[in-house]
N, C-alpha and C positions, 0 to 999 in steps of 0.2 A: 398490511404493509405490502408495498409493490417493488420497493427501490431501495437502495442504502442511499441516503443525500448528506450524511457528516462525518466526518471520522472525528475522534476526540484524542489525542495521544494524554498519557497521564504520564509527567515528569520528575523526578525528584529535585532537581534542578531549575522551576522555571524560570528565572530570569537570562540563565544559560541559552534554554532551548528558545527562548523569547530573542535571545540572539541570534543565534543559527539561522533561526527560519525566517528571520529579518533577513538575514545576509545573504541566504543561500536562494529565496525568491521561492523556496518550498512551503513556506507559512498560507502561501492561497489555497492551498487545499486540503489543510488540516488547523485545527483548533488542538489548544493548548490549556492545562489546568494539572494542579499538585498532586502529583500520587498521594497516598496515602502511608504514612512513615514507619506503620508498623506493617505493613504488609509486604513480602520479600518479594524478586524478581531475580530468577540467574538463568543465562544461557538463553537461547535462543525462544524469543517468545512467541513462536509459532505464526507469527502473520509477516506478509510482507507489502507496501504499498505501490505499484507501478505507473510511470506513466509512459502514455505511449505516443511519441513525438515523430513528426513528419521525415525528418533525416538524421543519417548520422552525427554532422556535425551539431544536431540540439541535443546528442548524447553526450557529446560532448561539452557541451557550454554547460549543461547541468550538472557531470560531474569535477565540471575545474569550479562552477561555484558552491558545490556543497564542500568539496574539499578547500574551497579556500577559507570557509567556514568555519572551517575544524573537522570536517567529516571524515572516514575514513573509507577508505575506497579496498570493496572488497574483492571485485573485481574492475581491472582499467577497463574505457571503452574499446571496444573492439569488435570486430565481424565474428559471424556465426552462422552455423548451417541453416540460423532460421531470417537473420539481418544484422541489427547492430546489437549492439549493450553494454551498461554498464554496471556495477553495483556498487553502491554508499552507505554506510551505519552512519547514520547522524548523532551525535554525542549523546543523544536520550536513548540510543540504543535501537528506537527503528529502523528497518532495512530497507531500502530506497530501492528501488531497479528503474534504469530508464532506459529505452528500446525503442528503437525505428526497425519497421521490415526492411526500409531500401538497406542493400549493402555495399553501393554502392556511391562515391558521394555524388549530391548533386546539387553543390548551393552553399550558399551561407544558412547560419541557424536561424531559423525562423521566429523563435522565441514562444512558440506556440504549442498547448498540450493540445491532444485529441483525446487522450482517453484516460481514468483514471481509475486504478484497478487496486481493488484489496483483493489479497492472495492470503485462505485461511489454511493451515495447516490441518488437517482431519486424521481421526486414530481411524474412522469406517467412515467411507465414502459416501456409500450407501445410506447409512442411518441420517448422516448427514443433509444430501442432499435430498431425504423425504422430509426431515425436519423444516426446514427453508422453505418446501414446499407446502407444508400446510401452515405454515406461517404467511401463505400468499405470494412467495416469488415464483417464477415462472422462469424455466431451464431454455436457455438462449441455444446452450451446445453442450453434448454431453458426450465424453470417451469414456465410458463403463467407468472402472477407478481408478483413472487416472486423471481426469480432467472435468469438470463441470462450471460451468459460467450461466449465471444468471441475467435476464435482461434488464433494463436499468430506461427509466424514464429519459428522457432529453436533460443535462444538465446535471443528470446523476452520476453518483461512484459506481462504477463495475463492480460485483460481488462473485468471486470463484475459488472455488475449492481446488485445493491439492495436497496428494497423501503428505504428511508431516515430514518425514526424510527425506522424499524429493525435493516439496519447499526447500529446505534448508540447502539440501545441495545445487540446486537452482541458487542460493542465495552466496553461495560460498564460505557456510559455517557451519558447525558440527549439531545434529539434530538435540542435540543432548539441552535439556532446562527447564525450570519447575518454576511454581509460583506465580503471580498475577502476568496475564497479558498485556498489560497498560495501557489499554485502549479498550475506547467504549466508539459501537457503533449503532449512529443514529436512523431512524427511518420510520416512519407509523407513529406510534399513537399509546405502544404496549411498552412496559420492559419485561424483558425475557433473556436468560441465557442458553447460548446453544448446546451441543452433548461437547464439545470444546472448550468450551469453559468460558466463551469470548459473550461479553455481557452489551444488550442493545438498550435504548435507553429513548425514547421520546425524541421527534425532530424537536427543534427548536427556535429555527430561521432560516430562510434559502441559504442555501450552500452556493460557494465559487463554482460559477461554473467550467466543464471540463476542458472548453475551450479558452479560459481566460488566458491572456498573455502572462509567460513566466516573469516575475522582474530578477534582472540582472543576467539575462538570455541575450 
């Protein structure tokens, strides 16, 4: 395995979340199927999905259509010491971040992702990122433990680590929650789960790629 190329979210709801991600123009870069009914999920399930968009105002067109969606906005958009950002829980409960460096505006919304990033939640960084690594990925940038990003084929998901309470406080909700992750991530050929608990699973077809245009951008 070289790349993550699918993310799979698992639902309790799908024809809800089969809404949302219609409406909200975030269905291009994630696939959709039923949780599992006896297996539980509470509080924060340790991941979160980023995209990373040319200007501020496509942080904003993303967060007026995921909230018009039914999404909840956990932080509005707005400027930051590092550019713009937004954050979104989508009614399934994933947590959405979207972010441009410029912070200043300059344009209309473009409608267009550049990048798209899972953000995994880690109890040891370390253990972590040797794991990934003899699994075949290769460390793009690495801040000791606090940050690690792996590099990612042309057209694939970004794959990066961050300690578990940070995520969460990056995310705007409390570290605290047990139970299945709901998401399966695709890439290679194996399945395997990580010391996280987060479960990979066989590609299965090219994925959208990261530049494709949002709809409803």
């Amino acid at each position: 395995m070289t790349s993550l190329t699918q993310i799979t979210l698992e639902v309790t709801d799908l024809a809800a979340a089969e809404s949302f991600y219609a409406a909200s123009g975030l269905g291009a870069h994630v696939r959709l199927r039923a949780a599992a009914a006896d297996v539980p999920s509470e509080g924060f399930r340790g991941f979160t999905v980023s995209l990373t968009v040319p200007r501020p105002a496509d942080v904003r067109a993303l967060v007026e259509a995921a909230t018009a969606a039914e999404g909840t906005a956990l932080k509005p958009a707005a400027k930051s010491f590092w550019g713009y950002g937004g954050v979104v829980s989508a009614p399934d409960g994933t947590i959405w971040k979207f972010a441009s460096s410029e912070k200043k505006e300059c344009g209309p919304a473009t409608g267009l992702v550049e990048r798209v990033v899972v953000l995994l939640g880690t109890s040891d960084m370390t253990a972590t990122k040797e794991f990934y690594v003899a699994h075949g990925l290769t460390v793009a940038r690495s801040f000791g433990r606090k940050y690690v990003e792996f590099a990612a084929s042309e057209g694939a998901v970004t794959l990066a680590l961050y300690p578990r309470r940070a995520l969460a406080k990056d995310a705007g909700v409390p570290a605290d929650g047990g139970g299945a992750h709901r998401v399966a991530l695709g890439g290679g050929t194996a399945r395997f789960t990580d010391p996280d608990g987060f479960s990979w699973e066989p590609e299965t077809q090219a994925p959208a790629r990261a530049q494709a245009r949002t709809a409803g951008v």
